[in-house]
C-alpha positions as CSV (number, residue, x, y, z in Angstrom):
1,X,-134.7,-22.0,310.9
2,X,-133.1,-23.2,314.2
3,X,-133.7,-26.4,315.5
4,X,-133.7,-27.2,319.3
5,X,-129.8,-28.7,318.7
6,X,-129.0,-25.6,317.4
7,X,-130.1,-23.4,320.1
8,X,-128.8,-25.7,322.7
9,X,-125.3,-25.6,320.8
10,X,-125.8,-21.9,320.9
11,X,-126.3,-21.7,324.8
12,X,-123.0,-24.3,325.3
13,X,-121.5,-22.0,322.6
14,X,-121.5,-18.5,325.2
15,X,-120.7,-20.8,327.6
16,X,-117.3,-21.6,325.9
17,X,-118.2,-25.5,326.1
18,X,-115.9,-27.9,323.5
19,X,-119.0,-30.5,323.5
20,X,-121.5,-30.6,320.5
21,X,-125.1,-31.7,321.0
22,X,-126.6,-34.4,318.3
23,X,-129.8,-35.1,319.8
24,X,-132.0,-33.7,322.5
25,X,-134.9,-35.9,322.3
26,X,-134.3,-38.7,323.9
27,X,-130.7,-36.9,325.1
28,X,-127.4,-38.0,323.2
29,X,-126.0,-39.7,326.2
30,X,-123.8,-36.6,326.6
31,X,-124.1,-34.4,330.0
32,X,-124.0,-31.7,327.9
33,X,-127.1,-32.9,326.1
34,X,-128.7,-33.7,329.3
35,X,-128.0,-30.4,331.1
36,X,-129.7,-29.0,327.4
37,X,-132.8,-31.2,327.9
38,X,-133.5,-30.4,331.0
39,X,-133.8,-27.0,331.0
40,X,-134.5,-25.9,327.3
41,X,-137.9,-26.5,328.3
42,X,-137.7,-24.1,331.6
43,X,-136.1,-21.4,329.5
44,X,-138.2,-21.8,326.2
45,X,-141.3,-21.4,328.1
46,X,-139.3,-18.4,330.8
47,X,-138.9,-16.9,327.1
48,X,-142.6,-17.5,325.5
49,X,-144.4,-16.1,328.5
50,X,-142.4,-12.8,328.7
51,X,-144.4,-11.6,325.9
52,X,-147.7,-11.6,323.7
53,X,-145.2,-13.3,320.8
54,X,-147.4,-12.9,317.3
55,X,-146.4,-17.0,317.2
56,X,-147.7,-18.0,320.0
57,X,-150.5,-16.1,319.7
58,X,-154.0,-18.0,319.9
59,X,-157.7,-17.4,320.3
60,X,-160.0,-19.6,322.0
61,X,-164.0,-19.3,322.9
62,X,-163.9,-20.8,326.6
63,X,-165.6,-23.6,327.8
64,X,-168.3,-22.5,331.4
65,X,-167.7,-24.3,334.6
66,X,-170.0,-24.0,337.7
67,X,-168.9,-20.9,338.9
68,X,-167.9,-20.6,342.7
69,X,-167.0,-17.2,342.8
70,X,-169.0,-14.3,344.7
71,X,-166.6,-11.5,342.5
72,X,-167.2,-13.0,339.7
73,X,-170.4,-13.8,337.3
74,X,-168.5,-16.2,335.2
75,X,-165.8,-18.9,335.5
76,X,-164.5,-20.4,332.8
77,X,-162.1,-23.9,331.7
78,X,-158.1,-22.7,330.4
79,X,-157.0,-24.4,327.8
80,X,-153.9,-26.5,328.6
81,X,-151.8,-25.2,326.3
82,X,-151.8,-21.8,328.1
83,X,-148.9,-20.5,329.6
84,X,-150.1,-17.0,330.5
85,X,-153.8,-15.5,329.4
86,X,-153.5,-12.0,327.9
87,X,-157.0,-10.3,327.1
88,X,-160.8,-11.5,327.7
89,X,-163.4,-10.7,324.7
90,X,-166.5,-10.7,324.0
91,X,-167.3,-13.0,320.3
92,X,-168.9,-9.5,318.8
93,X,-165.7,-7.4,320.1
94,X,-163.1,-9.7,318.0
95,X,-162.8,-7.2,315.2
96,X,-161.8,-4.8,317.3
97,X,-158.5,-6.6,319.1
98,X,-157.0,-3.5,320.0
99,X,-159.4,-3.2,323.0
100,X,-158.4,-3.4,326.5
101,X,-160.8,-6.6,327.3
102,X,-162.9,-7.2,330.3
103,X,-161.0,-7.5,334.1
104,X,-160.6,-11.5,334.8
105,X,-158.4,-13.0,337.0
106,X,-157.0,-16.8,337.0
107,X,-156.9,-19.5,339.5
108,X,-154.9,-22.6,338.9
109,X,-156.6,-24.1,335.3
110,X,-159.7,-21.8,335.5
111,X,-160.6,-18.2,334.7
112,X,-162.9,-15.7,336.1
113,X,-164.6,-12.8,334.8
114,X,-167.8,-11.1,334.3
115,X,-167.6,-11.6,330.6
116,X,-170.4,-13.7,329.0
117,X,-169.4,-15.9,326.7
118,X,-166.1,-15.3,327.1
119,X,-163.3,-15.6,324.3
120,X,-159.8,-15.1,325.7
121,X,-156.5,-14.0,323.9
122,X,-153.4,-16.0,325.4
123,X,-149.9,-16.7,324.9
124,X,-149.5,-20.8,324.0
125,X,-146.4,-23.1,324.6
126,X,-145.1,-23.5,321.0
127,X,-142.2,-26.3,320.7
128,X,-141.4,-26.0,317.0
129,X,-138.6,-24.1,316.7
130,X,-139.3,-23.4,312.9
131,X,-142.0,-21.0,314.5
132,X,-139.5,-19.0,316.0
133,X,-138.1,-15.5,314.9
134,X,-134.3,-15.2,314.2
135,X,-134.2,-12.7,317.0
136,X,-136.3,-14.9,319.4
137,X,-134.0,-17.9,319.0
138,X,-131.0,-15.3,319.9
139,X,-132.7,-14.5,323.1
140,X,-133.5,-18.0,324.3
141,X,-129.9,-19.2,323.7
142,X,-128.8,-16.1,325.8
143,X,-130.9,-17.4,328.3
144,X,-130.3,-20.5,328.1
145,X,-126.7,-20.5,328.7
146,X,-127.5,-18.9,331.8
147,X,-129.0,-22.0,332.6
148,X,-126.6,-24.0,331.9
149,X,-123.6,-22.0,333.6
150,X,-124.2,-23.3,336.9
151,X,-123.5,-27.5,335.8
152,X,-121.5,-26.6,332.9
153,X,-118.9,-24.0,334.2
154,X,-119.4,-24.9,338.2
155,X,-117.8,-23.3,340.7
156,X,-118.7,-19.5,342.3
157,X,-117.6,-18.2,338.8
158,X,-120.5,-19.8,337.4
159,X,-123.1,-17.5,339.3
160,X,-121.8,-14.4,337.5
161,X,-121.6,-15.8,333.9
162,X,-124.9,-17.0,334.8
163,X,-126.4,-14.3,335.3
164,X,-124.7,-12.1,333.0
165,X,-126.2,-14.6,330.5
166,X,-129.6,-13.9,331.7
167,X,-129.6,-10.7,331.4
168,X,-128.5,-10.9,327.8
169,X,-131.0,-13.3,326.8
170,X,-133.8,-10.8,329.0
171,X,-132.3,-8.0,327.0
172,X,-132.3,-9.6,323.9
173,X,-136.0,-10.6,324.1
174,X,-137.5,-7.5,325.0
175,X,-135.8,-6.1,321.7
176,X,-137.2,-8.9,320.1
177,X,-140.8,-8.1,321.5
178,X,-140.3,-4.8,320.7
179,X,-139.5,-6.4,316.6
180,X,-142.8,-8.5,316.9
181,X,-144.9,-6.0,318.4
182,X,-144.0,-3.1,315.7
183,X,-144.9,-5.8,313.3
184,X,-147.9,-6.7,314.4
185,X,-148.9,-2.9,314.3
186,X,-147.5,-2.6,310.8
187,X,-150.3,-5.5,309.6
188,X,-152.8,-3.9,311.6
189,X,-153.1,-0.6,309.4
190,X,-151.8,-2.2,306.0
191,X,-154.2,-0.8,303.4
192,X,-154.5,-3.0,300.1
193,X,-152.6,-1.7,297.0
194,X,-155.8,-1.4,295.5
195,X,-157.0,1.7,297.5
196,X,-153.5,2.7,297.7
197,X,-153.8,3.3,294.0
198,X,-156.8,4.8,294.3
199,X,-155.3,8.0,296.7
């Protein structure tokens, strides 16, 4: 699995850089290390967001606050590891995942709905990289190199290899989403050998 060196590497790589990254965290000393640490962490979370990712998937029953809403009967605490909330249940509708969910809409760090007891689906900020698909990691270092264009390459040709870069890495992660959501349909219907054997 890539590492967060690797992908970095990879992003200097399209870029055409001669430097090598060692270490990201605290930065090597490099520029090209620092360039890498700040903004692996823009495009890594750019990438996370763009899509319900099966690995960054989580589940959470959410925590009431005093609701101040006159649209809304409930409001309800985010957790902070949320980068972008996906679906509102109910804790009896959790078997059945594929449904739509109830309307909510998000304010800053809270959430509002008219779903009681509210459990929300959302899309987390994961930093292992050992988490992340082969064709995930491909798509961030796109995008990252687009990134990093503008204070590696400088200059007006920069802009375009920028964002020619960007739009490779966008590309490359909606193929990849396409990958992990296929895949996640696939587990859905699995039937056991067992009753496979049985037909």
């Amino acid at each position: 699995m890539a590492s967060i060196v690797d992908i970095a590497n990879t992003a200097l790589s399209h870029l055409g850089a001669d430097a090598v990254v060692v270490q990201l965290s605290p930065p090597d000393g490099s520029v090209e290390a620092g360039h890498c640490a700040r903004f692996l962490p823009i495009a890594r979370q750019s990438a996370i967001a763009s899509h319900s990712w099966s690995f960054a998937r989580k589940r959470v029953a959410l925590a009431e606050l005093t609701n101040d809403s006159t649209q809304w009967a409930y409001k309800y605490q985010l957790p902070s590891d949320c980068l972008r909330p996906r679906k509102i249940l109910a804790a009896d509708e959790l078997d059945a995942p594929e449904r739509n969910g109830a309307p909510f809409e998000r304010e800053g760090d809270a959430l509002y709905t008219d779903r009681e007891d509210a459990v929300l689906i959302y899309t987390r900020d994961v930093t292992d990289t050992t988490k992340y698909p082969a064709d995930f990691v491909t798509g961030l270092g796109m995008l990252l190199a687009g990134y990093l264009a503008g204070p590696i390459i400088k200059g007006r040709e920069s802009i375009s290899i920028g964002n020619s870069w960007t739009q490779a890495g966008m590309n490359a992660l909606r193929t990849a989403a396409a990958l992990d959501a296929s895949a996640a349909l696939e587990s859905s219907v699995y039937t056991p050998p067992a009753i496979t054997a049985r037909a």
